[in-house]
FILUM-762382 format. One record per atom (N, C-alpha, C, O): x negated, y negated, z; atom name. Coordinates in Angstrom, 1 decimal. Layout:
residues N
ATOM       c1       c2       c3   name
ATOM        X        Y        Z     CA
...
end
This chain:
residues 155
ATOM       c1       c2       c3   name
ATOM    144.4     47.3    -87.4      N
ATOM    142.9     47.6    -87.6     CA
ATOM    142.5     46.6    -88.7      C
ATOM    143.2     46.3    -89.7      O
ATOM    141.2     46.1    -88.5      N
ATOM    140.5     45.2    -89.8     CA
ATOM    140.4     45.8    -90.9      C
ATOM    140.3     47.0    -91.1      O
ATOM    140.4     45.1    -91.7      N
ATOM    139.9     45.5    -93.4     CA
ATOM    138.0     45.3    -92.8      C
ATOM    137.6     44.2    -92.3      O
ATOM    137.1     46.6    -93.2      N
ATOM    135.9     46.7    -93.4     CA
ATOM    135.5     46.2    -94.4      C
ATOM    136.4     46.1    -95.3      O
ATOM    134.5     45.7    -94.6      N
ATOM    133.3     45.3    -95.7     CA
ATOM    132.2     44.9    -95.7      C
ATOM    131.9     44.4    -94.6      O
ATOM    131.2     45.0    -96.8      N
ATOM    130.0     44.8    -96.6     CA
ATOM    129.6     43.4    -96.5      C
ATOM    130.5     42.7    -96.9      O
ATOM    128.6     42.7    -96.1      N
ATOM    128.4     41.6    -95.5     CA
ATOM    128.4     40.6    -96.9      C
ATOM    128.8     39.4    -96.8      O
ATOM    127.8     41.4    -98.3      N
ATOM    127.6     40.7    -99.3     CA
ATOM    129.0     40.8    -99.8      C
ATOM    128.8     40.4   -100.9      O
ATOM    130.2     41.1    -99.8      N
ATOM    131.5     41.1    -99.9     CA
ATOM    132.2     39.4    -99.6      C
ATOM    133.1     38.8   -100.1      O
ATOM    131.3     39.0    -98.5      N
ATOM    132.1     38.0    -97.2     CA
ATOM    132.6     36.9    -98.0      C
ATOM    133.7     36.5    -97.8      O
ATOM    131.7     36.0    -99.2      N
ATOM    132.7     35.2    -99.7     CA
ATOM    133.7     35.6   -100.9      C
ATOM    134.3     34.8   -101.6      O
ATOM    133.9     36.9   -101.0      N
ATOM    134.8     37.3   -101.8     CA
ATOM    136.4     37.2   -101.5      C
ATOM    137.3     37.3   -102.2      O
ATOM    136.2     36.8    -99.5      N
ATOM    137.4     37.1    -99.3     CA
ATOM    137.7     35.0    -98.5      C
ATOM    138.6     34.6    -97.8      O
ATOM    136.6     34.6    -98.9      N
ATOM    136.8     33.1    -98.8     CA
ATOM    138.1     32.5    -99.0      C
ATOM    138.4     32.6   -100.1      O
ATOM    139.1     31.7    -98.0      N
ATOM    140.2     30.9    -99.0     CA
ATOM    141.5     32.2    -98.5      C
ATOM    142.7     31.8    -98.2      O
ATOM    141.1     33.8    -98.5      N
ATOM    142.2     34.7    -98.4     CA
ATOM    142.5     34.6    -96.6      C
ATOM    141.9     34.2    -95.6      O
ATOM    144.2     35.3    -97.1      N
ATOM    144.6     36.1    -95.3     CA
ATOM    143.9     37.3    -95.4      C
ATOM    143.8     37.9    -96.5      O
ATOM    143.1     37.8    -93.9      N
ATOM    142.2     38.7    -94.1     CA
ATOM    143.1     39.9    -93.0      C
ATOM    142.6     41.1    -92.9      O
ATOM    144.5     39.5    -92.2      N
ATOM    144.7     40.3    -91.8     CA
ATOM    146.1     39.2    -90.6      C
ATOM    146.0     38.0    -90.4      O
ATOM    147.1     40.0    -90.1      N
ATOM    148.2     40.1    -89.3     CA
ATOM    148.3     41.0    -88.0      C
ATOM    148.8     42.1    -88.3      O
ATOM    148.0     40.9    -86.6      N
ATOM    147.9     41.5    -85.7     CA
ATOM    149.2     41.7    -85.7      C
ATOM    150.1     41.2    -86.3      O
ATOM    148.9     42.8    -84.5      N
ATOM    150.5     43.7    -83.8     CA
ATOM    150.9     42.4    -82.8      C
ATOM    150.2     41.6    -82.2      O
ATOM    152.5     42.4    -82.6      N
ATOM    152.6     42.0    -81.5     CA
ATOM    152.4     42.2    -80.1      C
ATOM    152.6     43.3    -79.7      O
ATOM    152.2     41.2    -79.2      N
ATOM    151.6     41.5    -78.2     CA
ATOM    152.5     40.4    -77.3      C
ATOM    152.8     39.3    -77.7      O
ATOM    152.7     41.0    -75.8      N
ATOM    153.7     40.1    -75.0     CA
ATOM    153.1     39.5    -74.1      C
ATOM    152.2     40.3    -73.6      O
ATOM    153.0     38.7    -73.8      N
ATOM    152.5     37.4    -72.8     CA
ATOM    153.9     37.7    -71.7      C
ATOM    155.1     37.4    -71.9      O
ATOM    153.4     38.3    -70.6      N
ATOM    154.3     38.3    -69.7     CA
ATOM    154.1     37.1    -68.3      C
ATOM    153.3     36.2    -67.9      O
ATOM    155.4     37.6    -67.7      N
ATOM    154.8     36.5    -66.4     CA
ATOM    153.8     37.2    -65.8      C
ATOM    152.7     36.7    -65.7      O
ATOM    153.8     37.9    -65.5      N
ATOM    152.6     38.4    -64.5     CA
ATOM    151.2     38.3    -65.2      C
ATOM    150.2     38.1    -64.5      O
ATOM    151.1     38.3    -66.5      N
ATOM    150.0     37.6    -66.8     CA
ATOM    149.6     36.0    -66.9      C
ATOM    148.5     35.5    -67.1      O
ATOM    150.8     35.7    -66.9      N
ATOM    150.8     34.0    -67.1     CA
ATOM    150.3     33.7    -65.6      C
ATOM    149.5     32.8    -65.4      O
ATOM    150.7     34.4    -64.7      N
ATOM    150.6     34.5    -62.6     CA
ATOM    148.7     34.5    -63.1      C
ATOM    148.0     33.5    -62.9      O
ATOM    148.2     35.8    -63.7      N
ATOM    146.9     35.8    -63.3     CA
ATOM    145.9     34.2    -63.3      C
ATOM    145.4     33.5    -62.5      O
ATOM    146.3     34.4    -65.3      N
ATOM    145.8     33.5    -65.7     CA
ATOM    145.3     31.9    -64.6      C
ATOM    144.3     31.3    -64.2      O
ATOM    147.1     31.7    -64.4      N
ATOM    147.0     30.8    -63.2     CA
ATOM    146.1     31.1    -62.1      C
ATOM    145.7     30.1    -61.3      O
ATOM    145.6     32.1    -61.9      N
ATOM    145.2     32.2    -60.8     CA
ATOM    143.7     31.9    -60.5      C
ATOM    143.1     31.4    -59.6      O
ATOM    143.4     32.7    -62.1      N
ATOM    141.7     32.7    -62.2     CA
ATOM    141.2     31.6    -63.0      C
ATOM    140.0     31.6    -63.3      O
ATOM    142.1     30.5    -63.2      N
ATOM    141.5     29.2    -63.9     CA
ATOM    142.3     28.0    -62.7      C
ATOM    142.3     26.8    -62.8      O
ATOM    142.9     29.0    -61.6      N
ATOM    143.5     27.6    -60.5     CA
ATOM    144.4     26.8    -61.4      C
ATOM    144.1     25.6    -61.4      O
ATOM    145.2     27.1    -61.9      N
ATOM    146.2     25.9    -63.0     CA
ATOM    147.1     26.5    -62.8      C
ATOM    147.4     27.4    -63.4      O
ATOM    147.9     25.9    -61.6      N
ATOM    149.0     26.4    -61.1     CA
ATOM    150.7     25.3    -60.9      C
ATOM    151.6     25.2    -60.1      O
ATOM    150.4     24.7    -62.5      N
ATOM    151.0     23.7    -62.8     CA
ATOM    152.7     24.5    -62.5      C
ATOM    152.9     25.7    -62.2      O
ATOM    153.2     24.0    -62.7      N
ATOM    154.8     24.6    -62.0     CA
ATOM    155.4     25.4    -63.2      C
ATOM    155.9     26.5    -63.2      O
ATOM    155.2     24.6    -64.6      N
ATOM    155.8     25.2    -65.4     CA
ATOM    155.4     26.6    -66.4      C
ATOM    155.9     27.3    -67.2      O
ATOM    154.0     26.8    -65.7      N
ATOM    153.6     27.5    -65.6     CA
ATOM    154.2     29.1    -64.8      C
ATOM    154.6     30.2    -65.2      O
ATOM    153.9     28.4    -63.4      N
ATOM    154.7     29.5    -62.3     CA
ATOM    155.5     29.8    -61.5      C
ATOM    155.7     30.5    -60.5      O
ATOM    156.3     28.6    -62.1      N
ATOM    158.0     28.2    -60.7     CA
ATOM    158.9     28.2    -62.0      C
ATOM    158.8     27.4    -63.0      O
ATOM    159.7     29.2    -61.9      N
ATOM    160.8     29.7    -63.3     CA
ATOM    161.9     28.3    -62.9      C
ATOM    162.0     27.3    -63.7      O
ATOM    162.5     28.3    -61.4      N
ATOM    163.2     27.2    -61.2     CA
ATOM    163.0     25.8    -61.2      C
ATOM    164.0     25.1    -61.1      O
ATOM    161.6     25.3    -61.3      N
ATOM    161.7     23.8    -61.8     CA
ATOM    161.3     24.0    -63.7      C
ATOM    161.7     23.1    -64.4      O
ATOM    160.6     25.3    -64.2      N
ATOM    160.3     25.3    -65.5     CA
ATOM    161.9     25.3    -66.3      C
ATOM    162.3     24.4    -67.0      O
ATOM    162.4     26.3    -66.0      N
ATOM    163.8     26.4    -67.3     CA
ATOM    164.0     25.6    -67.4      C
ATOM    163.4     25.1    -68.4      O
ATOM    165.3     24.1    -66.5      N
ATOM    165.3     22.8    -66.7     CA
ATOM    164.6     22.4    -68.2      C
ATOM    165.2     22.3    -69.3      O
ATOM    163.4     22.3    -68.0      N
ATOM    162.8     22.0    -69.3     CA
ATOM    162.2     22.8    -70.2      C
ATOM    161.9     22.2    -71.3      O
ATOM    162.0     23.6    -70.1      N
ATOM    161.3     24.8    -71.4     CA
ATOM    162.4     26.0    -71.6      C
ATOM    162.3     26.7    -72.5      O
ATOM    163.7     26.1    -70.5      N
ATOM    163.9     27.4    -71.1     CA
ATOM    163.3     28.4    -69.8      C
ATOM    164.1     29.2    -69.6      O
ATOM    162.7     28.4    -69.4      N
ATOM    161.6     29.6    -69.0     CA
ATOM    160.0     29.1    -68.4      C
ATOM    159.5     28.2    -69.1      O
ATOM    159.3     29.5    -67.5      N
ATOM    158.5     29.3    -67.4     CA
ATOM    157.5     29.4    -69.1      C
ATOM    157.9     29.7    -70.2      O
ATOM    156.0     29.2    -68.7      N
ATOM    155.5     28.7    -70.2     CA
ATOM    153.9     29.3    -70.2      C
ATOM    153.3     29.1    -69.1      O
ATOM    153.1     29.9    -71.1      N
ATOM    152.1     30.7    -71.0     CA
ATOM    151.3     28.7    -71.0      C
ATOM    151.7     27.6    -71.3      O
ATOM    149.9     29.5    -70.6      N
ATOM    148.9     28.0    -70.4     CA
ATOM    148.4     28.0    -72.1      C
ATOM    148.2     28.9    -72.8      O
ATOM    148.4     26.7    -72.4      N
ATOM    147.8     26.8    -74.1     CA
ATOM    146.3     27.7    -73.8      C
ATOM    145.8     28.6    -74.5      O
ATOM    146.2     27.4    -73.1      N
ATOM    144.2     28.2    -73.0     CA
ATOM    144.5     29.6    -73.0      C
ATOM    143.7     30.4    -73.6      O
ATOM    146.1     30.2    -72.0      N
ATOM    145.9     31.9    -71.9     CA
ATOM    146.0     31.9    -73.6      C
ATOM    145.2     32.7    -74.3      O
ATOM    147.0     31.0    -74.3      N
ATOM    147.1     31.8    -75.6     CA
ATOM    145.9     31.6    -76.6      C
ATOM    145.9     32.3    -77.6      O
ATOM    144.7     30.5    -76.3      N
ATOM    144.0     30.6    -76.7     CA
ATOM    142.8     31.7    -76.4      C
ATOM    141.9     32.0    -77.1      O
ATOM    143.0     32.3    -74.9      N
ATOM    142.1     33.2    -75.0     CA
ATOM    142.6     34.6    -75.4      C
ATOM    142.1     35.7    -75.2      O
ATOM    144.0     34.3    -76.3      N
ATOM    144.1     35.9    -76.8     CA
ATOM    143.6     36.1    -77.8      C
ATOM    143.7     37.3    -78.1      O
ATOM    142.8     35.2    -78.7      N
ATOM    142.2     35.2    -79.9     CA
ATOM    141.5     36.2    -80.0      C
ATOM    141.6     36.8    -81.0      O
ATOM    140.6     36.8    -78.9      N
ATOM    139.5     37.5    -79.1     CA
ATOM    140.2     39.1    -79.4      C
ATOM    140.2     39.8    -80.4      O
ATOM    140.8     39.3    -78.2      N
ATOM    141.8     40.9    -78.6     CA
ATOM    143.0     40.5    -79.8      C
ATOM    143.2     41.4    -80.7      O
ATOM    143.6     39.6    -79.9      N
ATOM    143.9     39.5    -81.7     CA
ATOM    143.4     39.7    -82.8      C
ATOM    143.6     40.5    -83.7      O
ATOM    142.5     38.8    -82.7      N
ATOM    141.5     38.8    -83.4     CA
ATOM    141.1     40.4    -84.4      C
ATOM    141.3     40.7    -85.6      O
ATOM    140.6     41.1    -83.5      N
ATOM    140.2     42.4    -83.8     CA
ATOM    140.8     43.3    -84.7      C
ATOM    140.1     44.1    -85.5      O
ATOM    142.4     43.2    -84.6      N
ATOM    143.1     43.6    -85.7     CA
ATOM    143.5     42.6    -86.8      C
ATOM    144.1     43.2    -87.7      O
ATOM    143.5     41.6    -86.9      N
ATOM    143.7     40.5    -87.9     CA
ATOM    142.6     40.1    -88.8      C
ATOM    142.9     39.7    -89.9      O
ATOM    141.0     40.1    -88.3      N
ATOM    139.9     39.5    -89.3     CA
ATOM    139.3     40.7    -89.6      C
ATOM    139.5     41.8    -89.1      O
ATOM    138.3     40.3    -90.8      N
ATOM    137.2     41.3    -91.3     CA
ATOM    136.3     41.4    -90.6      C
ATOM    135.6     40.4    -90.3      O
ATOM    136.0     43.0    -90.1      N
ATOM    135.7     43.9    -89.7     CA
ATOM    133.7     44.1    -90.5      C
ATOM    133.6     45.2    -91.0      O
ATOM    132.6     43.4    -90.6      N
ATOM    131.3     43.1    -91.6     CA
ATOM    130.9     44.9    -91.1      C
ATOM    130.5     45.1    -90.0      O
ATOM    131.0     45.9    -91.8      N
ATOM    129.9     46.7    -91.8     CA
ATOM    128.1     46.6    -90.9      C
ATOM    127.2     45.9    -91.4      O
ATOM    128.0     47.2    -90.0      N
ATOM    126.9     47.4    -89.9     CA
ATOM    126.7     46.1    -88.9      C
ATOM    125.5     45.8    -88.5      O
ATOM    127.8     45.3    -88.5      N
ATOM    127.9     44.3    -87.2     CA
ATOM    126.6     44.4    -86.4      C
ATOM    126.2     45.5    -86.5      O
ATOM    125.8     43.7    -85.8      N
ATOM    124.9     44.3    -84.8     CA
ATOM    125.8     43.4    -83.1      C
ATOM    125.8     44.0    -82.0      O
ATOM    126.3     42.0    -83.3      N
ATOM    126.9     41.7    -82.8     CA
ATOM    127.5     40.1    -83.1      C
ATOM    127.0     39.3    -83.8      O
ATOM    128.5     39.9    -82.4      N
ATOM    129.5     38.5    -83.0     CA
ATOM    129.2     37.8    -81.4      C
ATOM    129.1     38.3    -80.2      O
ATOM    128.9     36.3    -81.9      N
ATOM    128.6     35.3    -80.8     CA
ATOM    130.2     34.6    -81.2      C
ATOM    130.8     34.6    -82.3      O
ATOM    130.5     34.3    -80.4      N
ATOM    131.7     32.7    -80.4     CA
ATOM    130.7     31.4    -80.2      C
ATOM    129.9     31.1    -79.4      O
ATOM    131.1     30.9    -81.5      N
ATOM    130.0     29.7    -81.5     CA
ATOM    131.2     28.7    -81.9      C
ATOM    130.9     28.0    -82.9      O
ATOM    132.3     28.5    -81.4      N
ATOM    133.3     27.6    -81.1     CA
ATOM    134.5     27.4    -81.8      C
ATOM    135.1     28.3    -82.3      O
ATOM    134.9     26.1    -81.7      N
ATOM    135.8     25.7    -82.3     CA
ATOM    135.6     24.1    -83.3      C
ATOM    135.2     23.0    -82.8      O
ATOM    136.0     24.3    -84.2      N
ATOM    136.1     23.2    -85.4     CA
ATOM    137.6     22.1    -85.3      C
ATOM    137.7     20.9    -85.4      O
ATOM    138.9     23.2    -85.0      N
ATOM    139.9     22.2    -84.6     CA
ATOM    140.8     23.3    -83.5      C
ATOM    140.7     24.5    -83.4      O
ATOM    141.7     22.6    -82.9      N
ATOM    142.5     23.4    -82.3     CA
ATOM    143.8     22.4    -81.9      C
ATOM    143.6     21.4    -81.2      O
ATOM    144.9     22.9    -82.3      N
ATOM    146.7     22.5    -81.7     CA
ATOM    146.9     23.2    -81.3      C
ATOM    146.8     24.4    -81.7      O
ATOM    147.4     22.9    -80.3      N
ATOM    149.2     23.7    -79.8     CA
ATOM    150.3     23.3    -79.9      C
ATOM    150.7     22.5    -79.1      O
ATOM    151.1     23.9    -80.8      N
ATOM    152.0     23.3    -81.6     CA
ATOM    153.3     23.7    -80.6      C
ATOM    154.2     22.9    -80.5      O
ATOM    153.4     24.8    -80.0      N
ATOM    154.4     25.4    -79.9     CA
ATOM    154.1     26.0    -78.4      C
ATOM    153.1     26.5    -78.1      O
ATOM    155.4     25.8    -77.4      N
ATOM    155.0     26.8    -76.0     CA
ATOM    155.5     28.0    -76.1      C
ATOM    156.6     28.3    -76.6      O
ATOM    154.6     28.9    -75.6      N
ATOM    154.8     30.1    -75.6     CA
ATOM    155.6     30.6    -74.0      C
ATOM    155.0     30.5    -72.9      O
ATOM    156.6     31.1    -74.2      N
ATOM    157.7     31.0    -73.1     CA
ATOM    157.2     32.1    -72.7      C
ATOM    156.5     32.7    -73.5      O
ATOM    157.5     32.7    -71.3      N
ATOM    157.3     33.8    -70.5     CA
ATOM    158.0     35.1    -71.2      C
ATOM    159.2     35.0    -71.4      O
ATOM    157.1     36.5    -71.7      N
ATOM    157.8     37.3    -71.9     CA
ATOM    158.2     37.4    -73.5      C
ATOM    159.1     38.1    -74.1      O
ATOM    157.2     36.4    -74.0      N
ATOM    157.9     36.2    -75.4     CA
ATOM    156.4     37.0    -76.1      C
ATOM    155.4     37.3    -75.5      O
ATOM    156.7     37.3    -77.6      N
ATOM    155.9     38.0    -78.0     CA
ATOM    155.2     37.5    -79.4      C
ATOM    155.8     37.6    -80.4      O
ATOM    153.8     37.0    -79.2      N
ATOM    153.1     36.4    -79.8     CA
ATOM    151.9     37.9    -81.2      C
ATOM    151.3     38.9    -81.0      O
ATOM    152.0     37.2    -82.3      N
ATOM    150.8     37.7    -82.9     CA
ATOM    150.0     36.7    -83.5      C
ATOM    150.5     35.6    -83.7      O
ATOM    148.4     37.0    -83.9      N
ATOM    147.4     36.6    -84.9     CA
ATOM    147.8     36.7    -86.6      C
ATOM    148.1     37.6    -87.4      O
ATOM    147.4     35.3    -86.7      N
ATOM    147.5     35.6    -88.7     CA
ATOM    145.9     34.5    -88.7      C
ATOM    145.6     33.3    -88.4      O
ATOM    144.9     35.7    -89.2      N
ATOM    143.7     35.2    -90.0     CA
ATOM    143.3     34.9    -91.0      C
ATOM    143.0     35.8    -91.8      O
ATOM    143.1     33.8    -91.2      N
ATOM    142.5     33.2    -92.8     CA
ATOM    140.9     33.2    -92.6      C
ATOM    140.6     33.0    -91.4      O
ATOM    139.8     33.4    -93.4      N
ATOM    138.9     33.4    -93.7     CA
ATOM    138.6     32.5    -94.7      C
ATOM    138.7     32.7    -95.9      O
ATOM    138.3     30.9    -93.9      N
ATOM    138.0     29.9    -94.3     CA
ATOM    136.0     29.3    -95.1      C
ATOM    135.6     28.8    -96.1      O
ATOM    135.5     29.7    -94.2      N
ATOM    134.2     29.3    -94.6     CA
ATOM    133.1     30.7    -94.5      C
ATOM    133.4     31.7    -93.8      O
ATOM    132.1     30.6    -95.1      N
ATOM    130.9     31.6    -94.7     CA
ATOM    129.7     31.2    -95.1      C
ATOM    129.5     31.0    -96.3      O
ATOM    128.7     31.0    -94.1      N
ATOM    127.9     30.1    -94.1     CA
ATOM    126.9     31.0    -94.1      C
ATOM    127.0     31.4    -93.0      O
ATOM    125.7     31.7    -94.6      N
ATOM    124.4     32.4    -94.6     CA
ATOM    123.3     31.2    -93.6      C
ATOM    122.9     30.1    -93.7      O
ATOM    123.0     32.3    -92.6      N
ATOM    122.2     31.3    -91.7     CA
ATOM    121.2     31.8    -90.9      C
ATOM    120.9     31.6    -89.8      O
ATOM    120.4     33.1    -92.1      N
ATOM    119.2     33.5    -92.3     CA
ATOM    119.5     34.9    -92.8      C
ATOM    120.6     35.2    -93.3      O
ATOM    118.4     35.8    -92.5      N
ATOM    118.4     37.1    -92.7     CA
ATOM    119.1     37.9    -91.8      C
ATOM    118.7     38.6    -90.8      O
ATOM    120.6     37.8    -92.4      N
ATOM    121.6     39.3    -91.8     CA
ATOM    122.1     38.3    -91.2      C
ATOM    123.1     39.0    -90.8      O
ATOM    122.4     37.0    -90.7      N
ATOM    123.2     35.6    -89.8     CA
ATOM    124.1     35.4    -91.0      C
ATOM    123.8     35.4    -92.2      O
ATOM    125.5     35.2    -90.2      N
ATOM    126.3     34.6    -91.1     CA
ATOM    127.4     33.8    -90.4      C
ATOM    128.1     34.5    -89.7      O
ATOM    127.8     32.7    -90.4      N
ATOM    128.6     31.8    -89.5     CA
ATOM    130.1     31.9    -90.2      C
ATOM    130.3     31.7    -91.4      O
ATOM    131.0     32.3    -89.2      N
ATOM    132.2     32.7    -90.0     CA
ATOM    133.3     31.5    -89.8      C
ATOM    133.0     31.0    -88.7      O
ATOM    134.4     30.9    -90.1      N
ATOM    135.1     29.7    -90.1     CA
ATOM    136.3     30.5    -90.4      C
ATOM    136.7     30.8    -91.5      O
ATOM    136.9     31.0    -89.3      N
ATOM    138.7     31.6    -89.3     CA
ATOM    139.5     30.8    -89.0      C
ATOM    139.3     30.2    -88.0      O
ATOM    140.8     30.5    -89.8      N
ATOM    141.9     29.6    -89.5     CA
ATOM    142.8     31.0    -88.6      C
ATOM    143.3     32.1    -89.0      O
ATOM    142.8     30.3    -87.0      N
ATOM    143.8     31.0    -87.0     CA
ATOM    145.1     30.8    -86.6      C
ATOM    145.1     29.8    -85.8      O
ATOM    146.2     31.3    -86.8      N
ATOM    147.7     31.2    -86.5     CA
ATOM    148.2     32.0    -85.7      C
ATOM    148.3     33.2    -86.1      O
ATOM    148.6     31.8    -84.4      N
ATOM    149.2     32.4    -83.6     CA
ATOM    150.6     31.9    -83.8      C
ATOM    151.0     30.7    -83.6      O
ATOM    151.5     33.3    -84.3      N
ATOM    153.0     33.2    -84.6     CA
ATOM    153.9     33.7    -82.7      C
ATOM    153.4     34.3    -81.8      O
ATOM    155.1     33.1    -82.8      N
ATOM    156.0     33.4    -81.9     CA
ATOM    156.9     34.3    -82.0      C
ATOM    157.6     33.7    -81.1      O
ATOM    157.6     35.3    -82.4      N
ATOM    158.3     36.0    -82.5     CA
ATOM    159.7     34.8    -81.9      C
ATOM    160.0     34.2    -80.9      O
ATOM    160.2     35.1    -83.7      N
ATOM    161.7     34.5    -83.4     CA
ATOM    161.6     32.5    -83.5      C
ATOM    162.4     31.6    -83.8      O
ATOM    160.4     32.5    -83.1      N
ATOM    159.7     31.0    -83.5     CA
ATOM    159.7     30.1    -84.6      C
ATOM    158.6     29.8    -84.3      O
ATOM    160.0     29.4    -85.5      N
ATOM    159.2     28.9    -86.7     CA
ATOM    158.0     28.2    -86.3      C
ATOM    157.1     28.4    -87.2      O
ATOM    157.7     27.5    -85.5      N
ATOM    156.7     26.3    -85.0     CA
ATOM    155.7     27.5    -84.7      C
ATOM    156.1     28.1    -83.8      O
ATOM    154.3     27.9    -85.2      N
ATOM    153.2     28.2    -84.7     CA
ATOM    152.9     27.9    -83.1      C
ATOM    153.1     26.8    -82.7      O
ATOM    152.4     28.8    -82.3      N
ATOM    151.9     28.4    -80.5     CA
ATOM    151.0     27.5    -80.8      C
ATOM    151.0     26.3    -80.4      O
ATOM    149.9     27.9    -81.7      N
ATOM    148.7     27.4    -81.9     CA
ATOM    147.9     27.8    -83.0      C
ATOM    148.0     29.0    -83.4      O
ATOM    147.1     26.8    -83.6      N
ATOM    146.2     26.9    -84.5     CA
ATOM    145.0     26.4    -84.4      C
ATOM    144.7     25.2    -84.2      O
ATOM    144.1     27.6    -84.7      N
ATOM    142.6     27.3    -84.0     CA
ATOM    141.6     27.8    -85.4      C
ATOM    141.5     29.0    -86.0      O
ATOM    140.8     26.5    -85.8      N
ATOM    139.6     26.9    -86.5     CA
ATOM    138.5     27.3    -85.9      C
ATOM    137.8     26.4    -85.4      O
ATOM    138.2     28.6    -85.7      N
ATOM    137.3     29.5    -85.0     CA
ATOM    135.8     29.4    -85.5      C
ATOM    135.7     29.6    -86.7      O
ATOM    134.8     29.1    -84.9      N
ATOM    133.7     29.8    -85.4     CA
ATOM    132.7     31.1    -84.7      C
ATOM    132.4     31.4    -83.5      O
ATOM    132.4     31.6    -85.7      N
ATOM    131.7     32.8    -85.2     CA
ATOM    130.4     33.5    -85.6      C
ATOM    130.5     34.0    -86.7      O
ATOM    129.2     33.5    -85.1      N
ATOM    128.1     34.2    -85.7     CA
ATOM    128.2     35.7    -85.3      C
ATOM    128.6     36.2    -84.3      O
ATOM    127.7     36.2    -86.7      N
ATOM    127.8     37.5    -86.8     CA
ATOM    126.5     37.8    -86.9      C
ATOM    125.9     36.8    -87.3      O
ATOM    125.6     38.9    -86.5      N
ATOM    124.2     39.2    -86.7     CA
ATOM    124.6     41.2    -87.1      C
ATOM    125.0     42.1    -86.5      O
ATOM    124.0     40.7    -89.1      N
ATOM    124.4     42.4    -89.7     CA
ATOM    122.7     42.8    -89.4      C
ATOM    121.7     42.1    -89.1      O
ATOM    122.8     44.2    -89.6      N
ATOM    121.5     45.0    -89.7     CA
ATOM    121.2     45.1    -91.1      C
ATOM    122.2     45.4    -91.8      O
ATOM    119.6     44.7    -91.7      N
ATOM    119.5     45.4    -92.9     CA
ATOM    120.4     46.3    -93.5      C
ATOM    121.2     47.1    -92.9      O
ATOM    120.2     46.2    -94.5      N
ATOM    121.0     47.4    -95.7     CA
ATOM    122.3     47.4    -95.7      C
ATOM    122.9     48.3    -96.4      O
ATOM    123.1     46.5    -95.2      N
ATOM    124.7     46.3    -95.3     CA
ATOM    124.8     45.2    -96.4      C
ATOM    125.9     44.9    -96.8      O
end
């Protein structure tokens, strides 16, 4: 679960870790969908017998693990009081440092890098984030997120 706070809190927590998700497993059958619904049906992806040879194991797509950010996310960053709603308004940098092997079990580590005021109740948020591998040292990936938030009066 997020750490809550009020909006005028947000650069208090500037520079800090704002939070560590549960782990969560990237199995094959979801590495199968993924492939299926972005057509990226690269081998090492979804053929275990030409992937191990070289990875060990078939290998999640950098994108599935970048689209776990959003359900990570949720338990790892600050949680603004009185949200009305969060836009994804991109990315600043992004690596993939590390493959994420079939079946292996990845979490979110969030830093709360920038916070930008960008009117009344707008606030542009700048998350470093760290996706760890369980058993890993090398990071999957690391992604400087951006995000607008729109709070309601009185938060």
């Amino acid at each position: 679960m997020s750490t809550r706070i009020k909006a005028a809190q947000l650069q208090d927590y500037v520079g800090q870790e704002t939070g560590v998700s549960d782990w969560f497993q990237v199995t094959q059958e979801r590495i199968d969908e993924f492939a299926d619904a972005t057509l990226d049906h690269q081998f090492i992806h979804i053929d275990p017998e030409r992937a191990t040879p070289i990875f060990g194991s078939t290998i999640a797509h950098g994108f599935l693990s970048l689209s776990l950010l959003p359900h990570l996310s949720q338990q790892s960053s600050l949680g603004v009081e009185n949200t009305v709603m969060g836009i994804n308004y991109g990315l600043d940098k992004l690596r993939f440092l590390s493959p994420v092997p079939a079946g292996a079990e990845v979490r979110l580590r969030s830093k709360l890098m920038e916070v930008t005021e960008r009117g009344e109740g707008q606030y542009l948020l700048k998350v470093e984030n760290t996706m760890e591998i369980k058993g890993v040292e090398k990071p999957a990936l690391v992604a400087h997120s951006l995000s607008l938030i729109h709070v309601s009066e009185g938060a």
